[in-house]
C-alpha positions in Angstrom: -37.3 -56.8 -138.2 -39.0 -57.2 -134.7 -37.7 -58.8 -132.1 -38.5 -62.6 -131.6 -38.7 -63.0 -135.1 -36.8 -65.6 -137.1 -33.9 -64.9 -138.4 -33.6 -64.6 -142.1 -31.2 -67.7 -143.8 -28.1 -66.6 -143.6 -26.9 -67.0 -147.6 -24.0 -68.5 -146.8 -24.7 -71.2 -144.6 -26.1 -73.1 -147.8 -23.8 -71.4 -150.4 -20.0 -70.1 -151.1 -19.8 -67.1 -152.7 -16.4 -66.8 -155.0 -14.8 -64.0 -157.2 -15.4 -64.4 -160.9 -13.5 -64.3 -163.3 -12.2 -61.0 -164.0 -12.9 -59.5 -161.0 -16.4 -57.4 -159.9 -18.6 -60.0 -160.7 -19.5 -63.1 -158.3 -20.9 -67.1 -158.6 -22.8 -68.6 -156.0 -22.3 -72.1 -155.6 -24.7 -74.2 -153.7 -22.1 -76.1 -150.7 -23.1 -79.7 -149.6 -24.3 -80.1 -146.2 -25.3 -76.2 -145.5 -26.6 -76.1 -142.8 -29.7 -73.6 -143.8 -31.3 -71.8 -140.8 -30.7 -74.4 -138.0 -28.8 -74.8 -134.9 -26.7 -71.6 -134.0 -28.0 -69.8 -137.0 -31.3 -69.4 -135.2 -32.1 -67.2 -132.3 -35.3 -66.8 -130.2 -34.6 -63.0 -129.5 -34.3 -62.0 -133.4 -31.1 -61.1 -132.9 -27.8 -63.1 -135.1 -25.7 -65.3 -133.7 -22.6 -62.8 -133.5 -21.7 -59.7 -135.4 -18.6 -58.3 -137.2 -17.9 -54.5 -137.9 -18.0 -53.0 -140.9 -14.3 -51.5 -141.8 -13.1 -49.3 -144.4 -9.4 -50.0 -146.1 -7.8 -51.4 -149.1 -9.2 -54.5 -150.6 -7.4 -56.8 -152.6 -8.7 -60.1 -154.8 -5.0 -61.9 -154.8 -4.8 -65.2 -153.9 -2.2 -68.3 -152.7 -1.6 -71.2 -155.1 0.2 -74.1 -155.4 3.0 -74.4 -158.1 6.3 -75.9 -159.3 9.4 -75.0 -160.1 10.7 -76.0 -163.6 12.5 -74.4 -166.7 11.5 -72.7 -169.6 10.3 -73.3 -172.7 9.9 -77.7 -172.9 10.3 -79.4 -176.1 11.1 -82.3 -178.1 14.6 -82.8 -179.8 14.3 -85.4 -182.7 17.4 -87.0 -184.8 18.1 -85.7 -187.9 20.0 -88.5 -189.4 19.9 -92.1 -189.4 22.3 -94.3 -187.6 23.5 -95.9 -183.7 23.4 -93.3 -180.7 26.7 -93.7 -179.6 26.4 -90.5 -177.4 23.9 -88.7 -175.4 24.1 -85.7 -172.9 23.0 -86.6 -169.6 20.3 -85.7 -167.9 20.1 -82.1 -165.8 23.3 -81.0 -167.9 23.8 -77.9 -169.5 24.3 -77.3 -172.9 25.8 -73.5 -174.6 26.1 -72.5 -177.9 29.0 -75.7 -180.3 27.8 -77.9 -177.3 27.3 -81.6 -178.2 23.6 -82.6 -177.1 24.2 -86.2 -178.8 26.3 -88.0 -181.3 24.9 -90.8 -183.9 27.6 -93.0 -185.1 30.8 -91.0 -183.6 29.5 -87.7 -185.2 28.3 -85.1 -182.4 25.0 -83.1 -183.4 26.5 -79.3 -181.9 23.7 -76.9 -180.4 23.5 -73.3 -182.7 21.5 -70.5 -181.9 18.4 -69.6 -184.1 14.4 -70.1 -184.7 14.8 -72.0 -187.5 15.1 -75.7 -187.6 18.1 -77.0 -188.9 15.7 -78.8 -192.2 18.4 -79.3 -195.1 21.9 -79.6 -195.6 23.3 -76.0 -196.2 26.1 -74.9 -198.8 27.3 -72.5 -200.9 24.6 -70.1 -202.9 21.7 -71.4 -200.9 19.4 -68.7 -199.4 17.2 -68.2 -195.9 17.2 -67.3 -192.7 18.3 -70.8 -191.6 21.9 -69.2 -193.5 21.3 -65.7 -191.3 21.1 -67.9 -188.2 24.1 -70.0 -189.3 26.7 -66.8 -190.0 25.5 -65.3 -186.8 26.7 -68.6 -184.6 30.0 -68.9 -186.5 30.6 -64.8 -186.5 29.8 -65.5 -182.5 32.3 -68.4 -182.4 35.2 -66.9 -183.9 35.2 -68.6 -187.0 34.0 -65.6 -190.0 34.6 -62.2 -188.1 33.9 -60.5 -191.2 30.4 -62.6 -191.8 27.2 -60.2 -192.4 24.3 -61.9 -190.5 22.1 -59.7 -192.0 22.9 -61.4 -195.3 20.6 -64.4 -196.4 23.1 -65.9 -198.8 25.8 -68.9 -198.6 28.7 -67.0 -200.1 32.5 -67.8 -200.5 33.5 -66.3 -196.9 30.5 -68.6 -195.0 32.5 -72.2 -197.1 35.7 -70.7 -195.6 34.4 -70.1 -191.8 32.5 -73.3 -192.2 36.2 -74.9 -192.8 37.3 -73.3 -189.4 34.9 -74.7 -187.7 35.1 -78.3 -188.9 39.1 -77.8 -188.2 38.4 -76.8 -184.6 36.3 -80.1 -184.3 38.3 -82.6 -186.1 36.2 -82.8 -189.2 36.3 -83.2 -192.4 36.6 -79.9 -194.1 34.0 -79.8 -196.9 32.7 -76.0 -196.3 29.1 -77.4 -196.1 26.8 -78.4 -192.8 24.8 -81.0 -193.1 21.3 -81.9 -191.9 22.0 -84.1 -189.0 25.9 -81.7 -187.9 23.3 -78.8 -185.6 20.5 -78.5 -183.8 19.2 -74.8 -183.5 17.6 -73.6 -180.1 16.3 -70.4 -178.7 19.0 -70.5 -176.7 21.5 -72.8 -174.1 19.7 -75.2 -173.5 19.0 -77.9 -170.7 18.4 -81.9 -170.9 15.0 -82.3 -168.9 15.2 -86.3 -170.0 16.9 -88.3 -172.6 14.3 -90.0 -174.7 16.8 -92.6 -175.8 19.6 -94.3 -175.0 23.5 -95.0 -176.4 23.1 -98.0 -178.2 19.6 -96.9 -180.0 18.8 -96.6 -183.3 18.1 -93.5 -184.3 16.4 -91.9 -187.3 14.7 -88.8 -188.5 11.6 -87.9 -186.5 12.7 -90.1 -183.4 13.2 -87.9 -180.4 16.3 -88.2 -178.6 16.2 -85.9 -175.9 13.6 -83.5 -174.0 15.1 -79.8 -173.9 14.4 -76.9 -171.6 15.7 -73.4 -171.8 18.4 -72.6 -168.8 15.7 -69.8 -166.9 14.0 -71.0 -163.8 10.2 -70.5 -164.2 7.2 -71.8 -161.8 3.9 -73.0 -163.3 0.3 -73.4 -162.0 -2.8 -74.2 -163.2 -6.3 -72.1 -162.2 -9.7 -72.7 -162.6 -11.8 -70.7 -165.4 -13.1 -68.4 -162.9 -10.5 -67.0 -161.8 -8.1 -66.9 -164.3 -9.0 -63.5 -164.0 -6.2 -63.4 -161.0 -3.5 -63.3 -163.1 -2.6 -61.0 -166.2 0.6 -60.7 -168.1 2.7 -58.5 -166.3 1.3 -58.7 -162.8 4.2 -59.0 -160.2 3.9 -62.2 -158.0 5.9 -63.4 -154.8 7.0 -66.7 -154.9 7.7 -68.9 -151.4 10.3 -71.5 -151.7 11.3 -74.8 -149.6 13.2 -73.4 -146.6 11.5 -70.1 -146.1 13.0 -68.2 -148.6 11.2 -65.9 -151.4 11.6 -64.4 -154.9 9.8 -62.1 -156.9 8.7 -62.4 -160.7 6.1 -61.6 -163.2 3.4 -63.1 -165.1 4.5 -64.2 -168.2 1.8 -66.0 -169.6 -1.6 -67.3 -168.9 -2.6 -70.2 -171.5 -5.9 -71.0 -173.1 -8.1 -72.9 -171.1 -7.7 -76.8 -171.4 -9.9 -79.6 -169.9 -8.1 -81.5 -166.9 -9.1 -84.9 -167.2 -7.4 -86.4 -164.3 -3.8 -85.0 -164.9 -3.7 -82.5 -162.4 -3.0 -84.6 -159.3 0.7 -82.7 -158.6 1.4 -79.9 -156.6 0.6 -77.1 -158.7 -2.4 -78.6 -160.8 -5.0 -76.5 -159.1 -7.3 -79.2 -159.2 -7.9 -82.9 -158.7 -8.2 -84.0 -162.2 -12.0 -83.6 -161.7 -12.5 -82.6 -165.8 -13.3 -78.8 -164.9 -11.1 -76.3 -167.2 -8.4 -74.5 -166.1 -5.2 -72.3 -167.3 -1.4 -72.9 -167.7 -0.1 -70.1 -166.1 4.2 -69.1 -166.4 5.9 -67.2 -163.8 9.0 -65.4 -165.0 11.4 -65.0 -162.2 13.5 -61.5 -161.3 16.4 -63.3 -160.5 16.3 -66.9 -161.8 20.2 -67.0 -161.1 19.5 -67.3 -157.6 16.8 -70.1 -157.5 18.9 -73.0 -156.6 16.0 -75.2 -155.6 15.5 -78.4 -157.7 13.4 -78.7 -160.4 9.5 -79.7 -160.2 10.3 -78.7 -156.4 6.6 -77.5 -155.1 6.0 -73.8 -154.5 3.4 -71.4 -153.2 2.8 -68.1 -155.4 1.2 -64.9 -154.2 -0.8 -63.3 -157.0 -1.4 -59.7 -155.7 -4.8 -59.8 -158.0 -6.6 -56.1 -157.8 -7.0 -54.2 -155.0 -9.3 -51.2 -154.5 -8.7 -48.1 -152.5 -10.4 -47.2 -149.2 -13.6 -49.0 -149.3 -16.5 -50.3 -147.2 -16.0 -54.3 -146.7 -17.8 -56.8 -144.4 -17.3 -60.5 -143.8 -18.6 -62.2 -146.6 -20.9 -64.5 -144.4 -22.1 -61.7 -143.3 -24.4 -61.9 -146.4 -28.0 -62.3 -147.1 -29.7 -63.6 -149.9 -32.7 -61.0 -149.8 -36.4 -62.4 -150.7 -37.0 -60.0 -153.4 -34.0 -60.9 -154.8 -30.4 -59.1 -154.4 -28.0 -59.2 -151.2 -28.0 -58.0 -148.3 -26.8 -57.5 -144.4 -28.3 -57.4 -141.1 -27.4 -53.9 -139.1 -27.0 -54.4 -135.5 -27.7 -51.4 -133.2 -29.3 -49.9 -130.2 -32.7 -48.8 -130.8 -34.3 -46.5 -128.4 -34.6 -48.4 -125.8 -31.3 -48.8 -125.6 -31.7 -52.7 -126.6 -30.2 -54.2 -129.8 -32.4 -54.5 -132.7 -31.7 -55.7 -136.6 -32.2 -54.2 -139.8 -31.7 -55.2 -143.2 -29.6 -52.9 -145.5 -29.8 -53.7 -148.7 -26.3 -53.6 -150.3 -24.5 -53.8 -153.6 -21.5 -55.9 -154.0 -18.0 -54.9 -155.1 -15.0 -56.7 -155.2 -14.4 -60.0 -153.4 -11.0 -61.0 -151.3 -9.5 -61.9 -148.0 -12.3 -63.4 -147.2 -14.5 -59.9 -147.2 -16.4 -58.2 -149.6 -16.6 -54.5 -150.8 -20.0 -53.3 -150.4 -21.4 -49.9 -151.9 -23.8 -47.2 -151.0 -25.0 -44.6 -148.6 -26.5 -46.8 -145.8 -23.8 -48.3 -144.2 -21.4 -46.8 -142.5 -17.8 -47.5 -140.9 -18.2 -49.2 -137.5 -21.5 -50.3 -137.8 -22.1 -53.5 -136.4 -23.3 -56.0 -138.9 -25.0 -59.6 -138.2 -22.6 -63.0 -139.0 -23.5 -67.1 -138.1 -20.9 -68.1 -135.8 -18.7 -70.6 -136.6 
């Protein structure tokens, strides 16, 4: 390019360029109000407004989002029998394995251990895994030592542990459990919000309470493209109110869902604008030690990929070329000794920190390449 000639459109005075989803790839987005080739991104001498070296280092895509602190694993707890609340655990309380979560009419509905729902009444001869998950809790409890969890069936020695446990509660000792006498859970569980109050009716199907697990998680929301940031598995940072940090995994990344103006909240990703995005859990290292208080906002750190010793340049230092393809404006000394501007054609690698990996031979570190000034 001679001098005094005008300087090509810089590509991202008009456009944004952003990391796509799963990494390598790119989408170019036109930006209202780009200001094209005008003002400071013109100059009479040929030469850019300002330039920026090229460096070689490591190059990571990760990125800083918004999230929130919660628990695990939400759900709905729904009565099993019919009758008047006359008890319910309050909210933010704890609740461990024989716990009462609520009572309907005087009887308390304990918390047991187990996948299985609690769907019938159990007694002796009947056969499951709902009866594995029940000798388990009572073997754990105290009440039938020589119970075999492994065994599916209701025999003799579960009616006689059963009888323990209704004796260490008060009740009547009939050696069965009804319907509506547990609730099984993954595990201790937490009230997030009781769904009715003492003094309700309640009745099969009506929810009573909303239950979390006891662990500490964070969750955020991403768009589609770059869900690709976070994978099961990769290791986060996670900042917390007050300055402090802790570290934790990926532990899922949910299908994409449509927001249609729910994700307002720290953490949404987005303003509820209808674009789709991804649930995303963070399991914490040490949830024990996360004393913040629930839905408290968070920043996370997703270290994304990062690539080795590589070539980068600002990624306005871009230009979208005429026949197509990207590429950068060399700034050096021509023999003369006066600056003069080249284009290098370039191909793109990985996008992050605001720079971009760029590959092959013509380029070289400390070159001086053109940027618009800002």
């Amino acid at each position: 390019m001679q001098r005094g000639a005008a300087v090509k459109k810089w590509l991202v005075a008009g456009l944004v360029v952003l990391a796509a989803a799963g990494g390598g790839g790119y989408v170019l987005v036109a930006q209202p109000g780009g200001g094209g080739a005008g003002g400071e991104e013109r100059r009479t001498d040929g030469l850019p407004p300002d330039t920026a070296p090229v460096t070689r280092g490591d190059l990571g895509n990760g990125l800083q989002v918004d999230g929130t602190l919660g628990y695990a694993r939400e759900r709905k707890l729904n009565a099993a029998a019919q009758g008047v609340l006359t008890w319910v655990a309050g909210e933010g309380s704890a609740v461990s394995r024989d716990g009462r979560l609520y009572e309907v009419d005087g009887r308390p509905v304990r918390l047991m251990y187990g996948p299985v729902p609690m769907y019938r009444a159990l007694k002796a001869g009947d056969k499951g895994e709902d009866v594995k998950q029940l000798k388990a809790n009572l073997r754990a409890l105290g009440f039938g030592t020589g119970l075999d969890p492994a065994d599916g069936t209701f025999t003799q020695g579960t009616v006689t542990a059963v009888k323990r446990w209704q004796k260490s509660h008060g009740l009547k000792q009939t050696g069965q459990v009804g319907a509506g006498d547990v609730a099984f859970a993954s595990g201790p569980q937490r009230v997030q919000a009781a769904d009715a109050a003492t003094g309700d009716q309640a009745a099969p199907g009506k929810p009573v309470l909303t239950l979390t697990g006891t662990e500490r998680v964070v969750r955020f929301t991403l768009d589609v493209a770059r869900a690709g940031s976070a994978r099961t598995g990769d290791a986060v940072t996670v900042s917390l109110p007050g300055g402090g940090t802790a570290t934790g995994r990926i532990g899922s990344v949910g299908r994409a869902v449509t927001d249609e103006g729910q994700g307002q909240g720290p953490g949404s990703g987005g303003a509820g604008d209808g674009a789709a995005k991804v649930e995303v859990t963070v399991l914490l290292d040490r949830p024990g030690e996360v004393k913040a208080p629930d839905r408290t906002p968070v920043s996370v750190g997703l270290t994304g990929e990062t690539v080795k010793g590589v070539l980068s340049v600002p990624v306005n230092a871009l230009l979208a070329l005429a026949g197509g393809g990207f590429g950068v404006q060399v700034v050096e000394d021509g023999p003369d000794g006066r600056p003069r501007v080249r284009e290098v054609r370039v191909e793109l690698g990985m996008f992050g920190q605001g720079r971009v990996e760029i590959k092959g031979g013509a380029l070289k570190e400390g070159m001086k390449v053109g940027v618009p000034r800002i």
